[in-house]
C-alpha positions as CSV (number, residue, x, y, z in Angstrom):
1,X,-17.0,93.4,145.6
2,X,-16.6,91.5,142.6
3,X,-18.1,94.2,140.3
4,X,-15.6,96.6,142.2
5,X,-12.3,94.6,140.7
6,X,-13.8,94.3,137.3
7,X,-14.0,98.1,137.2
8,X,-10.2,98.6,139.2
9,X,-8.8,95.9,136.0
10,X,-10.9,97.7,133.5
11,X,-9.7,101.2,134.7
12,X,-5.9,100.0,135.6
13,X,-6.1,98.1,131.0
14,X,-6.9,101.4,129.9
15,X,-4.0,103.3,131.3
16,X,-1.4,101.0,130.3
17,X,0.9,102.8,127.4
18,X,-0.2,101.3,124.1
19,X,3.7,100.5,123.5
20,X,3.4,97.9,126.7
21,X,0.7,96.2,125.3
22,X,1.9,96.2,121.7
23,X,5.2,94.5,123.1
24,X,2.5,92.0,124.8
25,X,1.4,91.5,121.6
26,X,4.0,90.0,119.8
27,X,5.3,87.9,122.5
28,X,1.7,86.0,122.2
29,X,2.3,85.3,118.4
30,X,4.2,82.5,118.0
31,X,7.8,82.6,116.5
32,X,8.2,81.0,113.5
33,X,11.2,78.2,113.6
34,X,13.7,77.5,111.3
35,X,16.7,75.0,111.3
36,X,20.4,75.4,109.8
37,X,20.4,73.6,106.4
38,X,23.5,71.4,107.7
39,X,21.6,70.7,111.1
40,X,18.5,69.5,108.7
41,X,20.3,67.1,106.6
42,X,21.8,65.2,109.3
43,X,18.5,65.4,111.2
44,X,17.4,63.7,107.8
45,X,20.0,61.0,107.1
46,X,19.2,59.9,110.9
47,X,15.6,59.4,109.3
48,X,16.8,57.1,106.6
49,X,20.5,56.4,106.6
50,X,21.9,57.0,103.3
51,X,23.7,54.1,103.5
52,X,21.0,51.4,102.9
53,X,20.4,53.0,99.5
54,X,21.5,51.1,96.0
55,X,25.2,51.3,95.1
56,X,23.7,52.9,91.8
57,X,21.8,55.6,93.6
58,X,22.5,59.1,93.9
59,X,21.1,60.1,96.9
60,X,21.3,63.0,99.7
61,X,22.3,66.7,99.5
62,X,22.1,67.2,95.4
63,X,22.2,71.2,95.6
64,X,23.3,73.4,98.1
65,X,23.1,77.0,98.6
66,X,26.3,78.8,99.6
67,X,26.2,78.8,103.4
68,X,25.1,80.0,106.0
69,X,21.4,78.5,105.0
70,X,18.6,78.1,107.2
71,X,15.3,76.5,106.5
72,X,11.6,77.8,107.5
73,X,9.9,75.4,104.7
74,X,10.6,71.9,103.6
75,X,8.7,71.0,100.2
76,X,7.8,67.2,99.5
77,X,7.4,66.2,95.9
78,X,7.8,62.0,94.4
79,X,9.2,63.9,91.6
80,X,10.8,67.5,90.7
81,X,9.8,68.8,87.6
82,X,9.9,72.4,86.3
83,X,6.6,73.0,87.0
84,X,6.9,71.6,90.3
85,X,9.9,74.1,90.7
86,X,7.7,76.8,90.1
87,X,5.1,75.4,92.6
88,X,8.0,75.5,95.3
89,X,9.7,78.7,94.5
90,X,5.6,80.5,94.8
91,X,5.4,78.2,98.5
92,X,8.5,80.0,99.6
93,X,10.2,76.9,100.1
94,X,14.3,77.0,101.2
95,X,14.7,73.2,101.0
96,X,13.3,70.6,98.3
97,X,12.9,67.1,99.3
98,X,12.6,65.1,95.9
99,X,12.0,61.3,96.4
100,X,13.2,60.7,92.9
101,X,17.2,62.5,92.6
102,X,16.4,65.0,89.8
103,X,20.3,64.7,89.1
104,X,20.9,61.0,88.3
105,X,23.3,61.1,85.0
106,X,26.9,63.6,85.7
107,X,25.8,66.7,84.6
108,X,28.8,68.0,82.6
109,X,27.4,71.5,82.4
110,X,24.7,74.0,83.6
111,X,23.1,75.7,81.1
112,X,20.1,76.7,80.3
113,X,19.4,74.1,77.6
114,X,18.1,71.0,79.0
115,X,15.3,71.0,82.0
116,X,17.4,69.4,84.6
117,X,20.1,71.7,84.0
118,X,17.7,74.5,84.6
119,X,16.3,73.0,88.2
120,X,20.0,73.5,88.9
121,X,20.0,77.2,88.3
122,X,16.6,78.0,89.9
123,X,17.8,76.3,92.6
124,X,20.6,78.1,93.2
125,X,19.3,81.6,92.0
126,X,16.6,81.5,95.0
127,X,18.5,79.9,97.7
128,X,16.7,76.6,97.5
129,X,18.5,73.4,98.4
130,X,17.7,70.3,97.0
131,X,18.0,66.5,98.8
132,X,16.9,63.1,97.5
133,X,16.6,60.0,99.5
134,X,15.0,57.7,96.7
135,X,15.9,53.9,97.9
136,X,16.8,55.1,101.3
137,X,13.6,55.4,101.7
138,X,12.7,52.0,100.0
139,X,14.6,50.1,102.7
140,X,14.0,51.6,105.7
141,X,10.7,49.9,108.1
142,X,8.7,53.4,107.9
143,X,9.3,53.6,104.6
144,X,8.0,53.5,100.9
145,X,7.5,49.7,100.8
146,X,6.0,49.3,104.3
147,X,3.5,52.2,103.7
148,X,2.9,50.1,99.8
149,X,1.7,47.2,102.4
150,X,-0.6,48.9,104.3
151,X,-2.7,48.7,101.5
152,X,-3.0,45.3,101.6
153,X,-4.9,44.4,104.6
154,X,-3.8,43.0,107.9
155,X,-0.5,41.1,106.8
156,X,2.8,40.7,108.0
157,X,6.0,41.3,106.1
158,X,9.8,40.7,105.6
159,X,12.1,42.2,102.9
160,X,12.9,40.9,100.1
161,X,16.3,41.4,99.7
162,X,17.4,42.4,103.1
163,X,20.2,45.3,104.1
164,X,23.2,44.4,106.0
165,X,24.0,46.6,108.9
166,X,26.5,49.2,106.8
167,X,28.5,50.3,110.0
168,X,29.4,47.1,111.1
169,X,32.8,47.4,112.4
170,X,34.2,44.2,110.6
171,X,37.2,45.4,108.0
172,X,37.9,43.0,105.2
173,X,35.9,39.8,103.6
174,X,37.6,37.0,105.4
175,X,39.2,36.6,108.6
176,X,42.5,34.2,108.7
177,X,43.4,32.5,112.1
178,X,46.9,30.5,112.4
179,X,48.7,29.3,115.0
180,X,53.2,29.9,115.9
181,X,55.1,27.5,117.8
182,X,58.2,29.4,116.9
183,X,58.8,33.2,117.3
184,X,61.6,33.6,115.2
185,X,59.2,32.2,112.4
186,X,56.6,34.3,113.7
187,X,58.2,37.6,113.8
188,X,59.0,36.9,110.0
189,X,55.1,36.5,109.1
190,X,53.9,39.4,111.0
191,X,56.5,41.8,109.3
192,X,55.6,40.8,105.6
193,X,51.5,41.1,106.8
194,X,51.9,44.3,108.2
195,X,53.3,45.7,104.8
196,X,50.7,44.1,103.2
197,X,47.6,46.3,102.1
198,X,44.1,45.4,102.4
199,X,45.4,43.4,105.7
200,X,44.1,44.3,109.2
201,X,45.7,42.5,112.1
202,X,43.4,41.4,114.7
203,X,44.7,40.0,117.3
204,X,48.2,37.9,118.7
205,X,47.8,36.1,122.0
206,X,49.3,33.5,123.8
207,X,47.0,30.1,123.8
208,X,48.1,26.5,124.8
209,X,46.8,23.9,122.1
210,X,48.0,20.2,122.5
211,X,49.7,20.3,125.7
212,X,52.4,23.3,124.2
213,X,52.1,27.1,124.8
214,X,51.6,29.0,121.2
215,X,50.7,32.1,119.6
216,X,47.5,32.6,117.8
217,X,47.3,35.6,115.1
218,X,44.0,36.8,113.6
219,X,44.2,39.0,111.0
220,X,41.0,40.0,108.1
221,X,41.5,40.7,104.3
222,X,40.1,41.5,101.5
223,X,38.9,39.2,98.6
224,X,41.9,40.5,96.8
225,X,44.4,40.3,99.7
226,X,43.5,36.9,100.7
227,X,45.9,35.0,98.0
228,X,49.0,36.7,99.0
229,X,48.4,35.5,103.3
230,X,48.0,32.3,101.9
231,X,51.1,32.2,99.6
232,X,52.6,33.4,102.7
233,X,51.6,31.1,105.6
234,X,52.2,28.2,102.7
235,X,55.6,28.8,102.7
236,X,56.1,27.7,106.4
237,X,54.2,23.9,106.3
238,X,53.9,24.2,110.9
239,X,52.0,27.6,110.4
240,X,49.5,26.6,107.0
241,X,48.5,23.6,109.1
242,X,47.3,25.3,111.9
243,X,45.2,27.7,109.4
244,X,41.4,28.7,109.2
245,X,39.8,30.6,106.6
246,X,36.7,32.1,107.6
247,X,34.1,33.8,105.4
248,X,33.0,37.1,106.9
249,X,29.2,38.3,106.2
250,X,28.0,41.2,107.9
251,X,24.4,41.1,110.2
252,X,21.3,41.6,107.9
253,X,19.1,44.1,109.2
254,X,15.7,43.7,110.9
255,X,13.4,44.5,108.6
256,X,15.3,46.3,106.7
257,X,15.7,46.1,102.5
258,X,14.2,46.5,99.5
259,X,10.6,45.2,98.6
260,X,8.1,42.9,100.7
261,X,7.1,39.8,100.9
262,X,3.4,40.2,102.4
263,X,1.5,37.6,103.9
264,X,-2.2,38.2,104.5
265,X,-3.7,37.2,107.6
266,X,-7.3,36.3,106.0
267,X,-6.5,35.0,102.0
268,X,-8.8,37.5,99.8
269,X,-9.9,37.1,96.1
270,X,-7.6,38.9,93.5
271,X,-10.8,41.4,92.8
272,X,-10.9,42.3,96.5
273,X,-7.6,42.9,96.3
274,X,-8.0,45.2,93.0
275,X,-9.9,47.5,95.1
276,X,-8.2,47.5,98.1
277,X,-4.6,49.0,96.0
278,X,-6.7,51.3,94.1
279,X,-8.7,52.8,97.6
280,X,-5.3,53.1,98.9
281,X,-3.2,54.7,95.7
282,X,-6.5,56.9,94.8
283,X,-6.6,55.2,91.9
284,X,-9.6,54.7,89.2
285,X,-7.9,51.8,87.4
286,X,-4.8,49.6,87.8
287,X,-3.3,47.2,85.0
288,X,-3.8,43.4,85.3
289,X,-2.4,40.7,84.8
290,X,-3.9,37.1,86.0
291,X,-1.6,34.0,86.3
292,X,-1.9,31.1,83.8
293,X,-5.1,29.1,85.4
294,X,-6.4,31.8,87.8
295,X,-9.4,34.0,87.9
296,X,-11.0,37.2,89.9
297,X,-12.6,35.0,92.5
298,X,-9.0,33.3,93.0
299,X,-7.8,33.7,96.9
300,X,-4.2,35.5,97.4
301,X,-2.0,35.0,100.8
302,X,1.2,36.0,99.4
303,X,1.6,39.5,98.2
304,X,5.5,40.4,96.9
305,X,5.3,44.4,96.0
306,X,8.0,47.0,95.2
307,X,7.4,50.6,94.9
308,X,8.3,52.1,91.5
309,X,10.2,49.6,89.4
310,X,10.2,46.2,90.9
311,X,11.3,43.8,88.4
312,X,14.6,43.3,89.5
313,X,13.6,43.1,93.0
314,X,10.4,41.0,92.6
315,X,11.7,38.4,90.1
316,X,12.1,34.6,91.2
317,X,10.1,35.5,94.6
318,X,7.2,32.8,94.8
319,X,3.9,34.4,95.8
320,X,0.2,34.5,94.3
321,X,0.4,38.2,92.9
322,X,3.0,41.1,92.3
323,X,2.0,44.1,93.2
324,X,4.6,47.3,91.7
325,X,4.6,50.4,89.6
326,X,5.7,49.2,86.3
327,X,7.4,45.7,84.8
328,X,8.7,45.0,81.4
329,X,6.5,42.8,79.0
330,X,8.7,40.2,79.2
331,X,8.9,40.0,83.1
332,X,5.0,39.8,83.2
333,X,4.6,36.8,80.7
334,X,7.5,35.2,83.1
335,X,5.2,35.9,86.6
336,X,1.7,35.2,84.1
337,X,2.9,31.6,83.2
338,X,4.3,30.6,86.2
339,X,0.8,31.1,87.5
340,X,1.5,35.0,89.7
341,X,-0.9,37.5,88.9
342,X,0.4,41.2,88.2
343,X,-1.1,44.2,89.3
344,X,0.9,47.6,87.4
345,X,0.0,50.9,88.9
346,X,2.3,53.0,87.3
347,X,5.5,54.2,88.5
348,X,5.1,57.0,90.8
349,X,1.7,55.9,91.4
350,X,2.8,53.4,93.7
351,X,5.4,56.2,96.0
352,X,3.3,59.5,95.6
353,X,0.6,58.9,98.3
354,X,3.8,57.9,101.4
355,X,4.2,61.9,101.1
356,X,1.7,62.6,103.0
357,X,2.6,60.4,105.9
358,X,6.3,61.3,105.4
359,X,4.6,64.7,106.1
360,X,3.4,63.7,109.6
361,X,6.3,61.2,110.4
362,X,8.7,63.6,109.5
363,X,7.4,66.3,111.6
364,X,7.3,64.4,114.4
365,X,11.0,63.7,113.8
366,X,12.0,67.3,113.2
367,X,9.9,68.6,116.8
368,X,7.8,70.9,114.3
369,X,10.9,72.8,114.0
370,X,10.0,74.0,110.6
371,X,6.7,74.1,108.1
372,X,6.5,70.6,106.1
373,X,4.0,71.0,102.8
374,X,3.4,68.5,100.1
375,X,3.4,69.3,96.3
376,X,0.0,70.1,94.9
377,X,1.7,69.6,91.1
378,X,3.5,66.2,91.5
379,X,1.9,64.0,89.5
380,X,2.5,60.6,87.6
381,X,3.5,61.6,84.0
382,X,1.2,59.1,82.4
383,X,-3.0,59.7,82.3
384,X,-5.4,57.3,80.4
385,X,-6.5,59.1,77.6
């Protein structure tokens, strides 16, 4: 019997019309996805919010193709040059994620003359968008700095300079709390506040404050604002008396910000640590630096690192060693004598390598929605001769 239904299968395959089973072919292969180029780049800035990057930072959606624009391939690269354009444009990409904004300065023209003008016009000639996060990516937990830290060793870590939550609802710098015995006097303050600008009014409820019913206002204003409320509640000598001035800050962010302070959970020697940043960068060398009075075989706890640039970031921060792309001379005889070793990697050195798990992370994020390749070009400008 069972040979019987392997020849009635066999016999019933071969009559089915080749169109049938061509038909059954192409359901099999898989469909290749793709997502709408505005659907992407909010997909993205829920990765990273936009908003924890540097006031001086241009970040997000630098180029965009005239819409509708979808994307099949995302392209990764620390940095966009013109020959990792060229790299993208062969890979069939449709949107460019550049760490590193290749349009920083205003641009006050595109021509062909200058080579970020001309990443502008290949962009746009093939239909490839470009987005930057750069220091969005710095602050955020599963970003730049944290993967910097893996490097390390075991080790826990805070921020260096921590973000404040950006949406917190909170308008103004200081909030302003009196109290009204009088209505008549009352209704004359609240109409000069509400023609005030930079002046949110809060709140006005009844209260009862030594043994008498009143009215309490709060109100928040700006820095600039706050001067005129209290030229205004001077003027009545009941209401200034019953004032408070309170500084608004808003929440800092869990482990949120720029830079780390790393400490290790087993000290190491500064040549352990040497090898541990260079396994982890892919690195033959790094520069060094050792602090006033300490040696290779010195121990390290404290690690304070920034990706790319960190003076600005790192400087003041007590710690045994600084760990970051690139410092100015001056910055590293301030860490030497103050006895904090230095360990320069380069600039891009110290970002490059997070592609790759940026690749994973953000595929994961995306539901493999689209294809998610990393440069093979991108490289740090500078080689030891």
């Amino acid at each position: 019997m069972r040979g019987r239904r392997l020849h009635i299968c066999m016999h019933l395959s071969c009559r089915i019309p080749r169109r049938f089973l061509r038909v059954q072919s192409l359901i099999d292969l898989p469909l290749r996805s793709f997502m709408d180029l505005k659907v992407l780049v909010s997909s993205l800035n829920d990765f990273a919010s936009l908003s924890l990057a540097e006031s001086w930072d241009n970040v997000g959606l630098l180029v965009e193709p005239s819409p509708p624009h979808t994307v099949n391939t995302l392209f990764l690269t620390n940095d966009l040059t013109e020959g990792v354009m060229e790299e993208a444009l062969q890979k069939k990409a449709d949107l460019i994620l550049s760490y590193h904004p290749p349009i920083f300065q205003p641009l006050k023209r595109i021509t062909w003359k200058t080579w970020k003008e001309r990443l502008v016009i290949r962009a746009l000639e093939n239909r490839v968008g470009i987005y930057s996060p750069h220091t969005a990516y710095d602050a955020v937990p599963h970003g730049v700095n944290n993967w910097l830290a893996k490097g390390l060793g075991a080790c826990t870590s805070v921020p260096l300079q921590p973000s404040v939550a950006p949406n917190y609802p909170t308008k103004g710098s200081y909030r302003v709390e009196f109290s009204a015995c009088s209505a008549e006097n009352l209704e004359t303050v609240l109409a000069s506040v509400r023609g005030m600008s930079e002046v949110s009014l809060m709140a006005v409820r009844p209260v009862r404050a030594e043994g008498e019913k009143q009215t309490q206002v709060s109100l928040n204003c700006t820095q600039q604002a706050l001067p005129q409320i209290v030229a205004l509640l001077s003027q009545n000598s009941s209401l200034y008396q019953r004032t408070e001035i309170i500084s608004l800050q808003k929440p800092l962010l869990e482990d949120t910000g720029m830079g780390r302070l790393c400490t290790l959970e087993e000290p190491v020697s500064i040549s352990v640590l040497i090898e541990r940043v260079k396994s982890h960068l892919g690195l033959p060398h790094i520069r060094l630096a050792l602090g006033a009075g300490k040696s290779l075989e010195s121990q390290v706890k404290t690690v304070a690192l920034c990706a790319g640039s960190g003076s600005s970031v790192l400087k003041g921060t007590e710690g045994d060693l600084y760990l970051t792309g690139e410092m100015s001379h001056h910055d590293v005889l301030d860490a030497v004598a103050k006895g904090i070793t230095v360990i320069l990697c380069e600039h891009s050195n110290t970002e490059r390598g997070f592609l790759l798990e940026l690749q994973q992370v953000l595929a994961a994020h995306l539901q493999k929605k689209i294809s998610i390749i990393v440069s093979e070009r991108d490289r740090d400008p500078l080689q030891v001769a």
